[in-house]
N, C-alpha and C positions, 0 to 999 in steps of 0.2 A: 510530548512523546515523539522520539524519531523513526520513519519508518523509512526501513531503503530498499527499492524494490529492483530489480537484475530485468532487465529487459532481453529477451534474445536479440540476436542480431545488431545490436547494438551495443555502442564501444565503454558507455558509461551506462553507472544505476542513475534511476531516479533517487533522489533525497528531499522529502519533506519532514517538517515537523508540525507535527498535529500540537492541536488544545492540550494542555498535562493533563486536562482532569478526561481525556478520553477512555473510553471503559475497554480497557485493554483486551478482556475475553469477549465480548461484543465484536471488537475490530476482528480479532484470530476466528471466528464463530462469520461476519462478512466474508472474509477472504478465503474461509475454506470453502463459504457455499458458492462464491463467485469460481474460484480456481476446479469445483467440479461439473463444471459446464465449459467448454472450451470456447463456448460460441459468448458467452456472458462476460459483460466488464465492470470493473470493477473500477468503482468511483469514490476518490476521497476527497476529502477539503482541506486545504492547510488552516494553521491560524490564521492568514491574512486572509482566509475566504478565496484563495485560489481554488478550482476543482480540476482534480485533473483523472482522468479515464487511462484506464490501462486495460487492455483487450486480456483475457484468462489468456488465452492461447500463448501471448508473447511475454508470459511473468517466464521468469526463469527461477526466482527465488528471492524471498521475503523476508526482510529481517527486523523486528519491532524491538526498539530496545526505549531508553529514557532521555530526558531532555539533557541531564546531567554526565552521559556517557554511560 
């Protein structure tokens, strides 16, 4: 699953892609409860086990789509 997330202030999104078997209303069900706390960050894993932190305050916007486009 590919997720690209909008960084404010900054000139590129992130792009990872998660595990395909990720439970997609799970992740949108994280990301809402992280994105309603400004002070909360939000933590995911790629498939190769990268983890990477994104502060709520500097998402700008989220977009979950599929491995295959």
């Amino acid at each position: 699953m590919d997720v690209r997330i909008g960084v404010t202030q900054a000139p590129r999104e992130l792009s990872l892609e998660l595990d395909d078997d990720t439970d997609r209303d799970a992740l949108k069900g994280r990301i809402d409860a992280t994105l309603a706390d400004e002070n909360a960050v939000l933590w995911l894993t790629d498939r190769r086990g990268r983890e990477v932190a994104i502060p709520a305050r500097k998402v700008g916007y989220v977009e979950i789509g599929t491995s295959d486009g």
